[in-house]
C-alpha positions as CSV (number, residue, x, y, z in Angstrom):
1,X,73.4,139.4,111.7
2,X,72.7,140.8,108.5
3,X,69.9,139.3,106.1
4,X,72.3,139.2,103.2
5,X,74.6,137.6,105.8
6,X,71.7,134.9,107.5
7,X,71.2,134.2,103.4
8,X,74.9,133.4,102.6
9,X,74.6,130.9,105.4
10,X,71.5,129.4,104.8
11,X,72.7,128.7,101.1
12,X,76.2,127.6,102.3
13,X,74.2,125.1,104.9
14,X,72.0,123.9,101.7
15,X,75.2,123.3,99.6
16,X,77.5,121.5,102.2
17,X,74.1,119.4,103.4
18,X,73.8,118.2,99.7
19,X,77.5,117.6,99.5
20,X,77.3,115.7,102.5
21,X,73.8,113.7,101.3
22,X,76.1,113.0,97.8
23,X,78.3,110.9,99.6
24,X,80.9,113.8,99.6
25,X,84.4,113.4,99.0
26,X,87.9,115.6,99.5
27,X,88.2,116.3,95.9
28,X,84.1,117.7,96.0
29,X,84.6,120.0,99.2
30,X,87.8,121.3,97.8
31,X,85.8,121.9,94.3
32,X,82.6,123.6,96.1
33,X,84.9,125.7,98.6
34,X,87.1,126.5,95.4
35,X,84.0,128.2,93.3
36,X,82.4,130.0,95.9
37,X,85.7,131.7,97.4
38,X,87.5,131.8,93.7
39,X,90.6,130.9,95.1
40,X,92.5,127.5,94.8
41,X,91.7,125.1,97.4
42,X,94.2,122.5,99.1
43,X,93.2,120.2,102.0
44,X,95.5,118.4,104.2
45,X,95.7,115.6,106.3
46,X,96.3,116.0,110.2
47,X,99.7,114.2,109.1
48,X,100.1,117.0,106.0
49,X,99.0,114.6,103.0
50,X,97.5,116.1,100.1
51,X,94.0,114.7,100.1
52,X,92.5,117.2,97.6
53,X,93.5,119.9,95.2
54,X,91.7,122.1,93.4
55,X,93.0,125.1,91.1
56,X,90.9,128.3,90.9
57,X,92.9,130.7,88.2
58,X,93.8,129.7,84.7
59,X,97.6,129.9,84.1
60,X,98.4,129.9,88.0
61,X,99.1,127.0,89.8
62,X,98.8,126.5,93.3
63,X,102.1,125.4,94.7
64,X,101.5,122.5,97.1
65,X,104.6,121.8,97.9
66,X,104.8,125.1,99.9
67,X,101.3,125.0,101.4
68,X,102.0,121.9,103.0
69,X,105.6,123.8,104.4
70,X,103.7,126.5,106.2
71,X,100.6,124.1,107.5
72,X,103.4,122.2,108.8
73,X,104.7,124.9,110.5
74,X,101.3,126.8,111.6
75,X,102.0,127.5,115.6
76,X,99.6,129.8,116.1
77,X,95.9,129.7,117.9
78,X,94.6,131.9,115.2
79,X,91.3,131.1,113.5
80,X,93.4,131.9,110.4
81,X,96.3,132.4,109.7
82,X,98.2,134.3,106.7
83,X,101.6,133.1,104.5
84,X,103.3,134.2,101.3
85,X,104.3,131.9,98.7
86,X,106.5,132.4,96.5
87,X,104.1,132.6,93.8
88,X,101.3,134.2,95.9
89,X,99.7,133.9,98.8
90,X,97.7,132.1,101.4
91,X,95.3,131.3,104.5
92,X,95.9,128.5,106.3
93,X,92.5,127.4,108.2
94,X,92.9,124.6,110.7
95,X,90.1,122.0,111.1
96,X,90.0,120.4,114.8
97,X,86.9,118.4,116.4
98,X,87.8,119.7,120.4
99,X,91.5,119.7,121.0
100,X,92.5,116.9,118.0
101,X,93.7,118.1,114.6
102,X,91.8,116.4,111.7
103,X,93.4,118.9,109.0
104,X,93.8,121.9,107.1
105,X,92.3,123.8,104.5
106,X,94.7,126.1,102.1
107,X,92.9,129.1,100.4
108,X,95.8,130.1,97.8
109,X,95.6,133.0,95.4
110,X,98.1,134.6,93.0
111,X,97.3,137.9,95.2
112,X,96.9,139.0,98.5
113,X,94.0,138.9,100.1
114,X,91.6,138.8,103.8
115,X,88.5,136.8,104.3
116,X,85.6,138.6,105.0
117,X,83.0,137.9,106.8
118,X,80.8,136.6,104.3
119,X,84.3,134.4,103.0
120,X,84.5,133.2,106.7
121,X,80.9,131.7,106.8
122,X,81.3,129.9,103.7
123,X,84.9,128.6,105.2
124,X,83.7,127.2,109.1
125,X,80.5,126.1,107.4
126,X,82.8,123.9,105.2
127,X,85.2,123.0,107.6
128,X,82.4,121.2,109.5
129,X,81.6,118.8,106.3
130,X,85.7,118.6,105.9
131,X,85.7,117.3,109.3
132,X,82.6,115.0,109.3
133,X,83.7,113.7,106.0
134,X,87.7,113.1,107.0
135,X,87.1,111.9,110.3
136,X,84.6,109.1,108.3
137,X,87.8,108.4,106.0
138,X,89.8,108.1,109.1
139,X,87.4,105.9,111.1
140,X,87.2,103.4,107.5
141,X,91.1,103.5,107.1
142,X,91.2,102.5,111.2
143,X,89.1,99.3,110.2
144,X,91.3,98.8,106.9
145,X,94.4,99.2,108.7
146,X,93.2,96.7,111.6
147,X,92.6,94.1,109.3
148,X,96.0,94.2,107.5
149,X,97.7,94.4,110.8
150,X,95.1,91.2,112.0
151,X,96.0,89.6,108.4
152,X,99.7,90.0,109.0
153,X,99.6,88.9,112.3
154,X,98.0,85.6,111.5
155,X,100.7,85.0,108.1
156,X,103.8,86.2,110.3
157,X,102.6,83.9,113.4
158,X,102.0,80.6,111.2
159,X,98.0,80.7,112.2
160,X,97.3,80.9,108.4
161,X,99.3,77.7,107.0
162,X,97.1,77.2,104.0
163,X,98.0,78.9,100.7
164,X,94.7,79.2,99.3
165,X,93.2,80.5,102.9
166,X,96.2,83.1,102.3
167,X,95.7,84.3,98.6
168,X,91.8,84.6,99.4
169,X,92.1,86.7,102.5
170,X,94.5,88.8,101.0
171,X,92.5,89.0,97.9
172,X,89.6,90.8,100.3
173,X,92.2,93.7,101.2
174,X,93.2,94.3,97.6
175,X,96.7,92.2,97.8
176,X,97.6,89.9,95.0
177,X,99.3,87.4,97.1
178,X,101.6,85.4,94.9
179,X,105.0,83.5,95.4
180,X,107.6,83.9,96.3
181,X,107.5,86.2,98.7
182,X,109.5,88.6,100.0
183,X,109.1,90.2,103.7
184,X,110.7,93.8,105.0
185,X,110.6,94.9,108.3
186,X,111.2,98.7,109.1
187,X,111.7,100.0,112.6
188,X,111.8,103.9,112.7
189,X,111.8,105.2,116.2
190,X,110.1,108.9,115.9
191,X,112.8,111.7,115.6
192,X,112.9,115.3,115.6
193,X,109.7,118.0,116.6
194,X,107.4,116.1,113.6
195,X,106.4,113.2,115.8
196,X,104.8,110.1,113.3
197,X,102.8,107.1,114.9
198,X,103.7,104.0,113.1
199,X,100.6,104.1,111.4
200,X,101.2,107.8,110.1
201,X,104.5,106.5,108.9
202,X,103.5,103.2,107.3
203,X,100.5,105.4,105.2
204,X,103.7,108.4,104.3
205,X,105.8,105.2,103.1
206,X,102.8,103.8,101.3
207,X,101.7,106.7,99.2
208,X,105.0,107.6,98.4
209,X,106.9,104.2,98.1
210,X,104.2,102.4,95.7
211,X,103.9,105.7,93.6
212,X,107.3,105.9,92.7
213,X,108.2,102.4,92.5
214,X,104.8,101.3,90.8
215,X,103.1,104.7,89.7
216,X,100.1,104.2,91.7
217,X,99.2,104.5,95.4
218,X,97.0,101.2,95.3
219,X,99.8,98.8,93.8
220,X,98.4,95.5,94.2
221,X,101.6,93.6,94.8
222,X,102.6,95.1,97.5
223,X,101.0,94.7,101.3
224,X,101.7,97.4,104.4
225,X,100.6,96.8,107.6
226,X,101.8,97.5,111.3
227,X,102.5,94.4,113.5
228,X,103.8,94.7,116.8
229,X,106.5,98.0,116.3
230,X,107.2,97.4,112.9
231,X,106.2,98.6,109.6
232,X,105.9,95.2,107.6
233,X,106.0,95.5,103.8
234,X,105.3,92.1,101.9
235,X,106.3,91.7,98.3
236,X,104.7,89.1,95.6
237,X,107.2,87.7,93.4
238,X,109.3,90.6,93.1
239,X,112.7,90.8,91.2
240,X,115.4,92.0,92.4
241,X,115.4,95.3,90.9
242,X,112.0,95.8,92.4
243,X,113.1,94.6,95.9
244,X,116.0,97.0,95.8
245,X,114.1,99.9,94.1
246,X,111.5,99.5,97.1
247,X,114.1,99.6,100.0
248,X,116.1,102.6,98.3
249,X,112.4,104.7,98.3
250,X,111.6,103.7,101.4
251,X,115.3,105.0,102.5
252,X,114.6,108.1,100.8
253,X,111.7,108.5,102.3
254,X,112.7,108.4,105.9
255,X,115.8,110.0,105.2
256,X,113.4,113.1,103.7
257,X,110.8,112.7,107.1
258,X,113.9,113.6,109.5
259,X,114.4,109.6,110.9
260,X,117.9,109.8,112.0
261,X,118.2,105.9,112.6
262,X,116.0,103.4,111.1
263,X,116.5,99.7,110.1
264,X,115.3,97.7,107.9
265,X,116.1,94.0,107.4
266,X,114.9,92.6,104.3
267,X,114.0,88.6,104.3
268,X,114.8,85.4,102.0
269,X,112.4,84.5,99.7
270,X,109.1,82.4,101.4
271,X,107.8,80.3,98.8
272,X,104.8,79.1,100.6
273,X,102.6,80.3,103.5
274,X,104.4,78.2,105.9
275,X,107.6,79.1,105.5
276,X,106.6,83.1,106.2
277,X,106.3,82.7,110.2
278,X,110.1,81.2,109.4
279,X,111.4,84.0,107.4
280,X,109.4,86.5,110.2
281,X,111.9,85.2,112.7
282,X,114.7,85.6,110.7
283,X,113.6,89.3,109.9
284,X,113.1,89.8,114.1
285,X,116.6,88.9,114.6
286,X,118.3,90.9,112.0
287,X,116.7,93.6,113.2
288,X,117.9,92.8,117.1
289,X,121.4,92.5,115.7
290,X,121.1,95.7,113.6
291,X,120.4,97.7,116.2
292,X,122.7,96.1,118.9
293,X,125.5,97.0,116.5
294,X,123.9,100.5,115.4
295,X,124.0,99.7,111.7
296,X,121.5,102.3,110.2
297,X,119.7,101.2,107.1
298,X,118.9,97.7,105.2
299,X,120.2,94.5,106.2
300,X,119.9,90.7,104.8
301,X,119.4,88.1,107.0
302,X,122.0,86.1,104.6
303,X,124.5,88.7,105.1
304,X,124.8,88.8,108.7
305,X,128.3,86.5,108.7
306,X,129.0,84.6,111.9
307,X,125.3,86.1,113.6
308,X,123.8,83.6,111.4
309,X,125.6,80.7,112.4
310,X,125.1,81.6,115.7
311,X,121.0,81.7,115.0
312,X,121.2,78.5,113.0
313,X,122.7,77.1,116.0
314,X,120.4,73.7,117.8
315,X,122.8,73.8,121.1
316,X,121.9,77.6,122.2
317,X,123.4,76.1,125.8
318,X,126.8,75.4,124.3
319,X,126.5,78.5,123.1
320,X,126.1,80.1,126.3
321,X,128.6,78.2,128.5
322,X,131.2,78.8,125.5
323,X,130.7,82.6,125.9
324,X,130.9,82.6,129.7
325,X,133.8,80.3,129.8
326,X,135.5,82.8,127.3
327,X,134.9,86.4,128.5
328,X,132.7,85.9,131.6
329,X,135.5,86.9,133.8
330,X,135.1,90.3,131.6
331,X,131.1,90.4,132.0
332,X,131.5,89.7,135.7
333,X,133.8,92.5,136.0
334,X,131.4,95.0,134.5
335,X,128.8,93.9,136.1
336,X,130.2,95.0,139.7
337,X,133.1,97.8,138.3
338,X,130.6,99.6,135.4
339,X,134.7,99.5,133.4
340,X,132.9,98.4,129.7
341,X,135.7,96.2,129.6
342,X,133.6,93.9,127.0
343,X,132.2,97.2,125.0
344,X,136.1,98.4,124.9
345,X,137.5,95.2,123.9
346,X,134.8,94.9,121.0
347,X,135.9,97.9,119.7
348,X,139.1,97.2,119.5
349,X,138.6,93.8,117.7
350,X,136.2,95.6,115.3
351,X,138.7,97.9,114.2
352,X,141.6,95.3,113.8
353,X,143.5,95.6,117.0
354,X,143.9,99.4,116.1
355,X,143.9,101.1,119.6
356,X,143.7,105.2,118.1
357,X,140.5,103.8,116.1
358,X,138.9,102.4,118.8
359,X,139.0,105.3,121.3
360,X,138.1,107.4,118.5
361,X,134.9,104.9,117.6
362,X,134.2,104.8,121.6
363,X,134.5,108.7,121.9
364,X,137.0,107.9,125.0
365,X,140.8,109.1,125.7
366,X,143.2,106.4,124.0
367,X,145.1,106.3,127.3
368,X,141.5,105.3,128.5
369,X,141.7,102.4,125.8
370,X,144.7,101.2,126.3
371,X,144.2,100.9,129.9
372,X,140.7,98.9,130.0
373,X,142.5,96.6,127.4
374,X,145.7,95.3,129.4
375,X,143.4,94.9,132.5
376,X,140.9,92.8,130.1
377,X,144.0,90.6,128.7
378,X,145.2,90.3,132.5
379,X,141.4,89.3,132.9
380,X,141.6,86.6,130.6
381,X,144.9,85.2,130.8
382,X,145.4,85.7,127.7
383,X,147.3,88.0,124.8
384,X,145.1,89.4,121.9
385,X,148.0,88.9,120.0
386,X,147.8,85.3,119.6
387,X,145.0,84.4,117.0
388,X,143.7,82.0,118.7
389,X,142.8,83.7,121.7
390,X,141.6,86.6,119.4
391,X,139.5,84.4,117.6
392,X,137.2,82.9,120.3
393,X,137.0,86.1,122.2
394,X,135.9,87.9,119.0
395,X,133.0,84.8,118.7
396,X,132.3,84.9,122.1
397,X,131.6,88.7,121.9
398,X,129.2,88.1,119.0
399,X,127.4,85.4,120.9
400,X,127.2,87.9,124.0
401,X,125.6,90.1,121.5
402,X,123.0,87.8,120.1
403,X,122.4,85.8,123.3
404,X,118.8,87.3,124.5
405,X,117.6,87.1,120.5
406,X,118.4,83.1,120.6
């Protein structure tokens, strides 16, 4: 090695050792690594979130946006790799401790350009504090994110019944707990090649939900945590713009991360610490009938019809011996035949008795249809014609839908 080179590195070593002994944060790495390689600096997040820009050139900016575009789509082994932007130009430089991905660095520049050797030393030499500093951010966000999803558990479970114990707790993880209270529960199964834990999603819905809706990433009245496999979000005395405004980002936001199907069932109002584990329950089974019924998006517990009767119910075994004395001859059938007489005869209800519609909703031949519906009406005994008879089996179908969730 060179002496001029053996003397680059010993000063880099100095600098990033100071930044480290400073406490050092994203921002400072990106500001260092920005002055000594005069180019603009961005550093991502293994999940691509901005966690630090710097700009180098006055009257160029470096366009984030598109960074992030071609970290996300870095596929090669490359120590570095190269991309043009529209507005210049880049190396992308990806940070890994062994085989896991802690981030990227982005070196941007209004021109072309190649790292040299001496530009190299100063980039791995940095990459090493990026990565002892990020994977310290990581390992405190780990213990934050334990102890909402602890704190949640306890509220949503009823183990915290006291208001005051509530308020104080939540007080300690920067929440202003106040009533009434508003719960949301979001279940968004990973779609597409960008695979998201639910913790990288609940952090993505976070930064972006409580900026837009509250212009700051830190909102106090707002709570995330995961709890079981859902993303809760818990709201203090919101209105009901602000309820609405926060489901509609957090819609946008998953339809923008590529979740094809998501759901998210939005509570009544708790106005006390007891009731929460009460309108918890409420938020589980909106969600179970959500998805049995594949209806994508935000649902009320209130506006679920006849599926809330059927929760409210106290006699879940009339219930059941209703729905087997009504269409059990139809669920017995499947069960040894595989026909989806019930599945068929649900569709046809749901779209009023229209035969066409319902093949077309099932994706089967109408002739198909037609048949599994006479044999379900010989079945019964009965004629979906009279409104009786279409009434019960259309409950009874609901209840066959909602039995395992009450």
């Amino acid at each position: 090695m060179k002496n001029s080179e053996l003397e680059h590195r010993n000063h880099i070593h100095e600098l990033v050792l100071d930044i480290l002994l400073r406490g050092g944060t994203p921002q400072t790495i990106a500001k260092e690594l920005s002055e000594n390689l005069a180019c603009g600096i961005v550093l991502l997040s293994s999940s691509f979130e901005i966690l630090a820009v710097n700009e180098a050139c006055r009257g160029w900016n470096v366009d984030t946006r598109e960074a992030v575009e071609a970290a996300r789509a870095l596929k090669s082994d490359a120590e570095v790799c190269y991309r043009s932007l529209s507005n210049g130009y880049c190396a992308l430089y990806a940070v890994r401790f062994g085989k896991k991905a802690i981030g990227t660095i982005a070196i941007c520049s209004p021109d072309e350009f190649t790292l040299g050797g001496v530009e190299l030393i100063t980039l791995q030499q940095f990459a090493i504090v990026f990565r002892i500093v990020a994977q310290h951010q990581i390992m405190m966000e780990d213990t934050v994110r334990n102890r909402r999803s602890s704190f949640a558990s306890d509220l949503l479970n009823g183990i915290i019944e006291k208001d005051e114990m509530a308020i104080g707790q939540a007080a300690l993880l920067g929440w202003n707990l106040s009533y009434p209270l508003v719960v949301l529960m979001i279940v968004a199964p990973p779609s597409g090649d960008d695979v998201m834990s639910h913790q990288e999603t609940a952090q993505m819905l976070s930064r972006r939900v409580n900026q837009r809706v509250f212009g700051r990433t830190d909102a106090e009245s707002i709570f995330w945590a995961v709890y079981s496999a859902s993303i809760v979000v818990m709201l203090s005395d919101p209105d009901d713009a602000t309820t609405s405004a926060v489901v509609a980002s957090i819609e946008e936001a998953l339809d923008a991360g590529g979740h094809d199907t998501y759901y998210i069932a939005q509570s009544r109002k708790a106005e006390s610490a007891a009731e929460i584990p009460i309108v918890y329950q409420e938020n589980e089974y909106t969600l179970s009938i959500s998805q049995k019924l594949k209806h994508r998006g935000h649902a009320k517990f209130q506006d679920l019809g006849v599926y809330r009767i059927i929760y409210s119910a106290e006699n879940k075994g009339e219930l059941r011996s209703f729905c087997t004395d009504t269409i059990g001859k139809l669920i017995d059938y499947d069960a040894v035949h595989s026909a989806n007489l019930v599945q068929t005869v649900a569709a046809v209800i749901e779209c009023g008795n229209n035969l066409k519609a319902a093949s077309e909703k099932l994706f089967v031949h109408y002739n198909t249809v037609r048949y599994r519906y006479r044999l379900a009406e010989s079945l019964l005994g009965v004629s979906l014609d009279d409104p009786d008879a279409y009434q019960s089996i259309s409950l009874a179908l609901k209840i066959h839908r909602a039995l395992p969730t009450v």
